[in-house]
N, C-alpha and C positions, 0 to 999 in steps of 0.2 A: 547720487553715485558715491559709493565709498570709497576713500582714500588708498589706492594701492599700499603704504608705507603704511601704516599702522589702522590699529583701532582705534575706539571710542573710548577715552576715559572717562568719568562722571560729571569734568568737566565742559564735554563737547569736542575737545582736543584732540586729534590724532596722529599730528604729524610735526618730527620734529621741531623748532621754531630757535633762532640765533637775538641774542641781542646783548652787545657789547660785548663781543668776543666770546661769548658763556653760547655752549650749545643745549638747550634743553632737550630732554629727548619721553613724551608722555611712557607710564610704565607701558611695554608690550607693543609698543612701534619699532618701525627699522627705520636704519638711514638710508636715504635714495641711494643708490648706483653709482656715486662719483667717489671717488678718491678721499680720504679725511686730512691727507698729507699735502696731495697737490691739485685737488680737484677735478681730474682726469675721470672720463670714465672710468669704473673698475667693475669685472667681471665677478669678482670672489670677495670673499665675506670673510674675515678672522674672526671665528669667536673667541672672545674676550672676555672676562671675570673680573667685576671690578667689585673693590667690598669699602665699607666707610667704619670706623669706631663710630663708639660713641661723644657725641659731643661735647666740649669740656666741662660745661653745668653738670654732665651726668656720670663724669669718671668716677664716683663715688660708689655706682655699679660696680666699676670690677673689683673693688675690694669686699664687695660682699657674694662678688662669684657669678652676677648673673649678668655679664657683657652682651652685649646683643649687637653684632656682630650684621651686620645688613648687606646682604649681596645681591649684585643681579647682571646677569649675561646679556651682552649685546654684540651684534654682530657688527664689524667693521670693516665699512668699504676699503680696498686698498687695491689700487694698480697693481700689473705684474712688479715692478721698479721696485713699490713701498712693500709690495708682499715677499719678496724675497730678503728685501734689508730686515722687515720683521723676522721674520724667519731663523734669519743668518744670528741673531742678536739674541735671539729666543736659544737657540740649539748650542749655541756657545755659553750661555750663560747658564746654563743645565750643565755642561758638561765643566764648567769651570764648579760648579757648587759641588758637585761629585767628586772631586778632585781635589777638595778643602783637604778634607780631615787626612784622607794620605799623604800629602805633602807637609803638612801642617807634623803630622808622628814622625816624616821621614826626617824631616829639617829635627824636630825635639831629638829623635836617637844618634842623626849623626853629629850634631852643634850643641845645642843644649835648649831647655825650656824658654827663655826666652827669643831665642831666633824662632824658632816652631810659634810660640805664639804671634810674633809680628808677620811673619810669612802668613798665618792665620787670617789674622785682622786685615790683612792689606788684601788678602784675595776674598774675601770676605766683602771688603770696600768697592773692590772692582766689579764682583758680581751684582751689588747695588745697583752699582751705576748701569751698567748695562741691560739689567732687566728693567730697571725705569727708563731706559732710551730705547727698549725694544716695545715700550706702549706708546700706542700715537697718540691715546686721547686719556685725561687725568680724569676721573670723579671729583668735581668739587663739594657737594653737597649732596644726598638725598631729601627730595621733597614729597609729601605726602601721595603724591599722584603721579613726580617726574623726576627724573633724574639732569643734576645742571653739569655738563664735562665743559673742560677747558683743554687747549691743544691741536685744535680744528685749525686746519689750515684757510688764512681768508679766502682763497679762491673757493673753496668747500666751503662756507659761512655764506657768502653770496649766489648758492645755488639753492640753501633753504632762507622760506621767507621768515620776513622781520616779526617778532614778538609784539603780540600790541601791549601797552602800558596796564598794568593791573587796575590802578587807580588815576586813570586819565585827570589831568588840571584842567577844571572847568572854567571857561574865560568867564571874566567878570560883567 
């Protein structure tokens, strides 16, 4: 019987799998049904966009232009509770970035260039922050066949099973 939450990758794998705190997720699965925040049921799914640069060995790409850039969408469980805070964090944090650069010319024409730039930088900073607390779950890595996130809630962590050890220690 095949796995409701994902397909088969090449390696056998189809379904989510947690271990130490890291959530793997094989490419082209979903995460079950529960909450990534609090573990709750959840009804609805927030698609998500998460992307990775490239690795430090290989920064030497972008100075020759050819960055490669690695994305991939996944759907995230989230209760009504976490789906609205998402939401609320997302829709503010839009409408504060739209509202940089006017405020940022209003402040430069009626104070002067440097107040406009600090007003700038600082709502600049705040939209940071806010769009990175309006993601429940981080990308730590892209791996050939799965993607590892961090930011899973442990009660969500304990409803997908343990990862088994790549290279098990064979007793003596």
């Amino acid at each position: 019987m095949e796995d409701p939450f994902g397909i088969d990758d090449p390696r056998g794998e189809s379904v989510p799998t947690r271990q130490d705190g890291n959530l793997f997720v094989p490419d082209g699965s979903a995460l079950p049904p529960f909450c990534v925040s609090c573990g709750k049921p959840a009804r609805k799914y927030s698609k998500q966009t998460f992307g990775a640069f490239p690795q430090f060995g290989q920064l030497w790409l972008i100075f020759l232009g050819h960055v490669v850039f690695r994305r991939t969408s996944l759907g995230v469980p989230l209760c009504s509770e976490h789906l609205s805070r998402h939401r609320k964090l997302t829709a503010g944090s839009v409408l504060l970035c739209l509202m940089i650069l006017p405020v940022t010319f209003g402040v430069m024409l009626q104070f002067d260039l440097i107040a406009g730039l600090i007003v700038g930088l600082v709502a600049i900073a705040i939209a940071t922050v806010m769009i990175s607390r309006a993601r429940v779950l981080r990308l730590k890595r892209i791996g050939e066949y799965e993607y590892i996130f961090t930011g899973a809630a442990e009660d969500f962590l304990t409803l997908v099973k343990m990862r088994e050890p790549r290279n098990p220690v064979k007793p003596l």
